[in-house]
N, C-alpha and C positions, 0 to 999 in steps of 0.2 A: 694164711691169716686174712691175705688181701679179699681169697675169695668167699669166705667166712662173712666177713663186713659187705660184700655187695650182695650177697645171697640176702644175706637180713635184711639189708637196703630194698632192693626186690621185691620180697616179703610182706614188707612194711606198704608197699607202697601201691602191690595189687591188693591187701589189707585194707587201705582208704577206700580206693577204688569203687572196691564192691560193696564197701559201706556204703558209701556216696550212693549207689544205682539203688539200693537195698534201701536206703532210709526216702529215696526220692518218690520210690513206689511205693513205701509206707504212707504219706505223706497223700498222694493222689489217691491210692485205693483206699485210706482211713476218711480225709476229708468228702468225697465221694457217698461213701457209708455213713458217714454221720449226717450229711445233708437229707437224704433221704430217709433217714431214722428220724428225725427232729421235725422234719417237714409240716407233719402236722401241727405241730407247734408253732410255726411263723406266725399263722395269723392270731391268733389269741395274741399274740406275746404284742403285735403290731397295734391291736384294737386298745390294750391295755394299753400301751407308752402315750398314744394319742389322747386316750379318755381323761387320764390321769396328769396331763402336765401336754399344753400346747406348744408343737415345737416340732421337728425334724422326728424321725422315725431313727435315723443312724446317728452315731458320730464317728466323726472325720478326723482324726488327727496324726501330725507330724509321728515319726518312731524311725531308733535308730536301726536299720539293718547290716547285711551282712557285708566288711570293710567299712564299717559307718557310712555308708550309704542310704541317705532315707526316704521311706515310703509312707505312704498316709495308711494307715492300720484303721481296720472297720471294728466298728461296737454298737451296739444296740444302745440309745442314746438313757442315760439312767439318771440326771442330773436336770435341776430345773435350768431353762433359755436362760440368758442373762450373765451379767456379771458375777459368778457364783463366788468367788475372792472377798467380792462387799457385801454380798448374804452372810459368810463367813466370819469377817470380820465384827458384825453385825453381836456377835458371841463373843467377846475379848477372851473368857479362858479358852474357848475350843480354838480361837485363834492362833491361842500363845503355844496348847498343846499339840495343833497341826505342823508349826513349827520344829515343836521341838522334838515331834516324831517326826523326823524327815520327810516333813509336807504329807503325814496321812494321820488319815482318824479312824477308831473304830469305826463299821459300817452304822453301827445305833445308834451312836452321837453324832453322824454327818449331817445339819441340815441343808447338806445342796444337795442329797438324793433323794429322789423321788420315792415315797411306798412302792411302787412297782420294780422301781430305779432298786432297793432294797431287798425285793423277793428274788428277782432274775440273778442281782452278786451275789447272793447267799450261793446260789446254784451253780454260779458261773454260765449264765444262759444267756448273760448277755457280751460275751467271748464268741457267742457262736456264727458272728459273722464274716472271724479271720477265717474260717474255714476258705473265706475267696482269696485271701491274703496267701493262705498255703497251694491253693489250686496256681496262685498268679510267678508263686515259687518265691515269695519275699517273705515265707514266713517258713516253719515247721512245724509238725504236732509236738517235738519234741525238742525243746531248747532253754534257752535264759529270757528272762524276761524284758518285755520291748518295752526299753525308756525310752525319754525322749533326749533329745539332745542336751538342753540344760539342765537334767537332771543329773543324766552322768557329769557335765561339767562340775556342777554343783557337789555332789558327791567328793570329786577328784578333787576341791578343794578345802571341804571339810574334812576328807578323809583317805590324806596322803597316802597313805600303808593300802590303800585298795587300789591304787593307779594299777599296777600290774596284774591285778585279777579285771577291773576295766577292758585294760589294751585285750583281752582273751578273749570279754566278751564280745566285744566290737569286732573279732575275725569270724562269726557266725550268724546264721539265721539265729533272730528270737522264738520261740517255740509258744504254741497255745498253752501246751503245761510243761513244766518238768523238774528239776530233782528237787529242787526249795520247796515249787509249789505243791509237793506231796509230803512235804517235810516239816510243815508249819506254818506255811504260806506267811500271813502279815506278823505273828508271831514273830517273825525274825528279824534280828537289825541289817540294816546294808549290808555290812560288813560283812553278818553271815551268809548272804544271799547271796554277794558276788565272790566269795569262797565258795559256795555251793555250786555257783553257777560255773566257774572255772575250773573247778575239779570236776564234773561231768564235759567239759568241752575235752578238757585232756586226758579223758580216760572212756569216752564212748565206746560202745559196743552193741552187735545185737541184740546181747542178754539186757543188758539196759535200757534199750528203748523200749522194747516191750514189756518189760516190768514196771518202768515208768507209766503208760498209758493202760495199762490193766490196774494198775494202783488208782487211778487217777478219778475214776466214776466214785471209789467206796469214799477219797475223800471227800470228794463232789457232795454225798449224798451222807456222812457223815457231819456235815453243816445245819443241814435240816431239822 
């Protein structure tokens, strides 16, 4: 029996392993390929952010990584300069319903994103600069989605019953896409997204990830 339990033990654990090496080279040789598939795309996408709203080409911001350890995560910057909270607010009902969608709005009602800011999320085109993020190994192609710190705090205190699916997400890289975002993306409430997200961290597999990332272009392109 004892050697039953260590054989499986074993098992399990050249199991991770080579997931581990296997998802790491997914990871380098996908973002790799997708840099150089898109490439022609940089510069349009640069000319437009510039033309259309003065300001930084990127944004920079805090995201929680893997052990909550966090890293500045790159985007293509889609929101006007400035205090975009008092643009916001500017709207008393979009304010009230930014709230009470756990700090988000439709992309058509947003007015802090820009027309361009607009076409690029539709596409998710403007994600396409973690690609450095997953080269730098602080991200992956395939994971839960990168909050920020007070969001998850924030969460965990409106919504005690998700602390445990939290703590699950917080032992992983956040992914460019993965099981939510092919599953209804903002469609979905927290709740279901960090059930989504923790049930994919505890149950990864090969067949998973690249189902995942072969799904992920038709929803892409099923926005348009």
């Amino acid at each position: 029996m004892k050697n039953k339990i260590r054989s499986r033990k074993i098992f399990y654990q050249q199991r991770v392993f080579l997931f581990r090496i296997f998802k790491r080279f997914l990871d380098i040789f996908g973002s790799i390929f997708l840099l150089i598939l898109f490439l022609p795309l940089l510069i349009p996408i640069i000319i437009l952010i510039k033309f259309y709203s003065p300001g930084p080409i990127f944004f920079l911001q805090k995201r929680v990584g893997k052990k909550s350890k966090e890293f500045l995560m790159y985007k293509f910057r889609t929101m006007y300069t400035g205090d975009n909270d008092n643009r916001l607010k500017q709207y008393p009902k979009l304010w009230e319903k930014y709230k009470k969608l756990d700090w988000k709005l439709p992309l058509h009602e947003d007015p802090r994103v820009t027309p361009v800011g607009k076409f690029l999320r539709t596409l998710s085109l403007d994600e396409f600069p973690q690609l450095i993020n997953i080269l730098k190994d602080e991200m992956s192609l395939v994971g839960p989605r990168a909050y920020r710190e007070k969001e998850l705090q924030e969460y965990t205190s409106k919504y005690p019953e998700t602390k445990k699916f939290i703590k699950i997400i917080r032992s992983t890289k956040p992914g460019l896409t993965g099981l939510w975002q092919t599953s209804g993306r903002n469609q979905l409430s927290f709740k279901q997204r960090a059930k989504m997200d923790a049930k994919y961290i505890k149950n990864r597999s090969f067949r998973q990830e690249v189902f995942i990332i072969l799904k992920t272009p038709f929803v892409m392109l099923s926005r348009w």
